[in-house]
N, C-alpha and C positions, 0 to 999 in steps of 0.2 A: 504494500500500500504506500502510495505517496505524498507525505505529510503536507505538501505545497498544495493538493486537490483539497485539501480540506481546511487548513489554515490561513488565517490573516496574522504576518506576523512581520515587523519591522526591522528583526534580525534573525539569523541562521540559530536553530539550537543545538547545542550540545546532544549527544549522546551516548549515554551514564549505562555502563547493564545492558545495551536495548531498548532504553529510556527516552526516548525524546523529552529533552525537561523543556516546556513550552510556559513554566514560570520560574520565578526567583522568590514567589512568597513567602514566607514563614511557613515552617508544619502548626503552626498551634499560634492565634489571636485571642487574647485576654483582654486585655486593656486599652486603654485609648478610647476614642469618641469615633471611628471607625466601626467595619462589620468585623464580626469578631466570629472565632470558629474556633472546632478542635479539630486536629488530625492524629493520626496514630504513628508518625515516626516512630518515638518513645517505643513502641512497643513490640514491634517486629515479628518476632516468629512465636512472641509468647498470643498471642490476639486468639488465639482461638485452640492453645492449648494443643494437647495430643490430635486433633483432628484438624489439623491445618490445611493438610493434605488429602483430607476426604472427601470426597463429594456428595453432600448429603442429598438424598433423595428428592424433599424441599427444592433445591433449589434446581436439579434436572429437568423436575416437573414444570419449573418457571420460565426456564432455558428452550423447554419444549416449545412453549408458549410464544416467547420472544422470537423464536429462530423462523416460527413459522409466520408472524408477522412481520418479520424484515424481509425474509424473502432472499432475495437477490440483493437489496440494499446496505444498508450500515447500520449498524446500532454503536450506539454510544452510553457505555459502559461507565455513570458519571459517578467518582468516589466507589468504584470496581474493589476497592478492599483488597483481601488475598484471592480473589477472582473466584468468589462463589458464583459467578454468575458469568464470567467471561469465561472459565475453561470449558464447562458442559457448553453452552451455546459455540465454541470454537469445536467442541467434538460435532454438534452438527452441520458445521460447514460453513457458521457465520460470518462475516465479515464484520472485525470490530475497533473501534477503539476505545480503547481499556483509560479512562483517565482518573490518577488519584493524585493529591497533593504527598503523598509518602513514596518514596522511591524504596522501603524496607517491607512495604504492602506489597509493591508491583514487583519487587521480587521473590514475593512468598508466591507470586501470582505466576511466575516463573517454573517455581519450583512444584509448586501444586501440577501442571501440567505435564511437566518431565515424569514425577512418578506414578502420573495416571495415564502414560506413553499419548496423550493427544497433542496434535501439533499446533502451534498457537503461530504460524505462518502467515496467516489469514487477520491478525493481532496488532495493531500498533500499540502500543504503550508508552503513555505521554503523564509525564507528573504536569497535573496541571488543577488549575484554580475553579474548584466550581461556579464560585464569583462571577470567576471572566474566564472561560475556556480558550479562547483565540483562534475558535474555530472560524468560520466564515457562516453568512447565513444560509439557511434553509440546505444545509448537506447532509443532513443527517434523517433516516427513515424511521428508524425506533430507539429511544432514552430510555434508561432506568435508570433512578436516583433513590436508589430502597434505605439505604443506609445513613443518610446524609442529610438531607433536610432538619431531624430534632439538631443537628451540632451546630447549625449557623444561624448566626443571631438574625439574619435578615432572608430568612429563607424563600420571601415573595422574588426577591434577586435572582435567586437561584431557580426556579418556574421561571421568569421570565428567559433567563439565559435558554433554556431547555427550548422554551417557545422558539426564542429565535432561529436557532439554529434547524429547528426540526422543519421538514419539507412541508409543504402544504398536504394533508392527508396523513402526515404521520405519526405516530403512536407515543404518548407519554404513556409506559407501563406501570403501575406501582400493585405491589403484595403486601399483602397483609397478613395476621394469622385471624384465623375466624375461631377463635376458642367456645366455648361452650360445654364442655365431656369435661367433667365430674370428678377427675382425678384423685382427688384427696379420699373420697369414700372407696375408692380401691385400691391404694396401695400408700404405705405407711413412709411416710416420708419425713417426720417428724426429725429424726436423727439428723437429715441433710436437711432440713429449715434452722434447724438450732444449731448447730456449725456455722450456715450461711450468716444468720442473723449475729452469732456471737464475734464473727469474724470482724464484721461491719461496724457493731458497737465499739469493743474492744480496742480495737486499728483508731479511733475519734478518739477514745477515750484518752490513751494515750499522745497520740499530736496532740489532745488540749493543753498536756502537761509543755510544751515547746508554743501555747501560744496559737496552735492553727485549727482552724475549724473549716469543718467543709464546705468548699465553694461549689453549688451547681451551675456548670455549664453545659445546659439544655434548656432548648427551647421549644416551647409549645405551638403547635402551629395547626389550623384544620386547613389540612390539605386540600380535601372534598372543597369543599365552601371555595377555595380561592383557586382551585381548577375550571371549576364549573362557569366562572364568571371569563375566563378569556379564551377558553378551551371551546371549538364546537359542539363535539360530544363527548359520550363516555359510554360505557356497555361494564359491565363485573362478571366476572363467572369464576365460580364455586369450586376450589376440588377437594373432594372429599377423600381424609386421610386418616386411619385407623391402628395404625401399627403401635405398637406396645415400644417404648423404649428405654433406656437407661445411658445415664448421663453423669458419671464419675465427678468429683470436686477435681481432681485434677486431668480431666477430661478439655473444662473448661474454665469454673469460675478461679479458681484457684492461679493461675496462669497470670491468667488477663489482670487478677486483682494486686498480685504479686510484681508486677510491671506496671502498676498504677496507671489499669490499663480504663477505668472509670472515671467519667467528667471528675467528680469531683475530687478526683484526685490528683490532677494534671498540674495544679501548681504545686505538691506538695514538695521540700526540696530531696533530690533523690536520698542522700546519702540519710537524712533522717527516717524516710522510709522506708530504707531497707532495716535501720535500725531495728526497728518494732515491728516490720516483717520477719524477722531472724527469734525476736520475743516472743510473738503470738506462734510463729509453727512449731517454736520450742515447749510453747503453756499446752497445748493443744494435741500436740504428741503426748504427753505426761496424761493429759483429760481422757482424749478419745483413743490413744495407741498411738502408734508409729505408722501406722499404715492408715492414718484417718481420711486423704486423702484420696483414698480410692471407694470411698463411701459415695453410693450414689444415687442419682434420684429417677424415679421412675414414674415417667407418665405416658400417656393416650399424644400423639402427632396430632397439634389443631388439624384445622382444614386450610386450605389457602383460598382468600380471598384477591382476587386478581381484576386491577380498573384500569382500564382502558381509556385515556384522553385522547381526544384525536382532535388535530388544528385544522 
């Protein structure tokens, strides 16, 4: 693919990994009177724990979805992450570009493809600014921006940019989980709530002793509501998912939490957090074993809820 067919750009970029970096922004916006955001440099291959590399079914099912409404076209892969969403759509033949503000993302995004042998040929991967992509208008046939939206403070920006760029008829994707199924009355998960919760506490308690208290950065946004007003249409459809699962503390939360991989923990300073990261896995082996980590939680797969904006 040839980055010049799809971008407006005032200089040549670099290429980092495979990377086209088509910005210089910061991974992470806190402060100032600007839009402000998080990104997950920080956090790299811990973001999603032992299953970095797996392809969850979820999001095949979505890729399905995606691949058959790009077609022949491009989908833009906006805040792509470790490419839950860019590798299965590359296994079926899509033509994408993959854009994240983290080059530690877009190379887990790398790697996730190498050991599920699908080729990401078909792939550009561009660190870039959901803000301002610096794509050009109207080149692009299918967006998804699943992940991205709660982390920036101005997230009507971020819709607009998407509008822009998408062709006249093309598809903004977004998922959902469609919850509902009962979990808690079937299967006991009380052990891995009271871990989760004590970890949460715990990790506060002690920054208050250094003075820091939790800053949330997220923001609340109704997607629905402020699509519907510039978007032509929209259509949802349902898929229904039933499978039994289990889901290890060091699986996932564990990982992510341990890399202060949660908004409110992105300004924490690292070296104090690991601090009382090394305290609490040490109180907590003592409490629950040595092997509490691999305690895990087991529920019922929502459904996926899947809306369709078209310009």
């Amino acid at each position: 693919m040839n980055i010049s067919k799809y971008c407006d750009l005032s200089f040549t970029p670099e290429i980092v990994d495979n990377i086209w970096q088509l910005t210089n922004s910061p991974d992470v916006v806190t402060d100032g009177s600007g839009d402000k955001y998080i990104g997950y440099e920080h956090i790299g291959e811990s973001y999603s724990g032992n299953r970095r590399y797996i392809i969850e079914e979820r999001d095949r099912l979505t890729a399905k979805e995606i691949a058959e409404l790009t077609g022949n076209g491009v989908f833009l892969d906006l805040a792509c992450g470790d490419g839950c969403l860019t590798v299965p759509c590359a296994d079926f033949g899509t033509k994408i570009i993959a854009g994240d503000i983290s080059n530690a993302m877009l190379k887990i995004l790398q790697n996730k493809a190498q050991n599920n042998n699908i080729s990401i040929e078909n792939v550009m991967l561009c660190r870039m600014n959901a803000l301002d992509t610096s794509l050009k208008n109207e080149c692009i046939d299918t967006v998804a921006a699943n992940s991205v939206l709660h982390l920036i403070s101005n997230p009507e920006k971020v819709v607009g940019e998407i509008y822009r760029v998408l062709k006249t008829g093309g598809s903004f994707v977004c998922v959902d989980d469609a919850p509902g199924k009962n979990v808690e009355n079937q299967f006991d998960n009380s052990l891995y709530n009271e871990i989760v919760s004590r970890i949460y506490s715990e990790y506060w308690s002690e920054l208050n002793k250094f003075g820091i208290a939790p800053q949330k950065f997220s923001w609340k946004f109704d997607r629905h509501a402020y699509c519907i007003k510039i978007f032509d249409s929209f259509e949802t459809k349902k898929i229904t998912r039933d499978n039994v699962y289990k889901m290890s503390l060091n699986d996932g939360f564990i990982p992510r939490f341990a890399s202060r991989g949660f908004s409110d923990q992105v300004n924490v300073p690292q070296g104090i957090h690991q601090k009382i990261i090394d305290i609490l896995f040490d109180r907590f082996a003592g409490i629950y074993g040595k092997n509490f980590a691999d305690i895990a939680y087991t529920g019922i797969e929502d459904d996926l809820l899947i809306t369709v904006y078209r310009k």
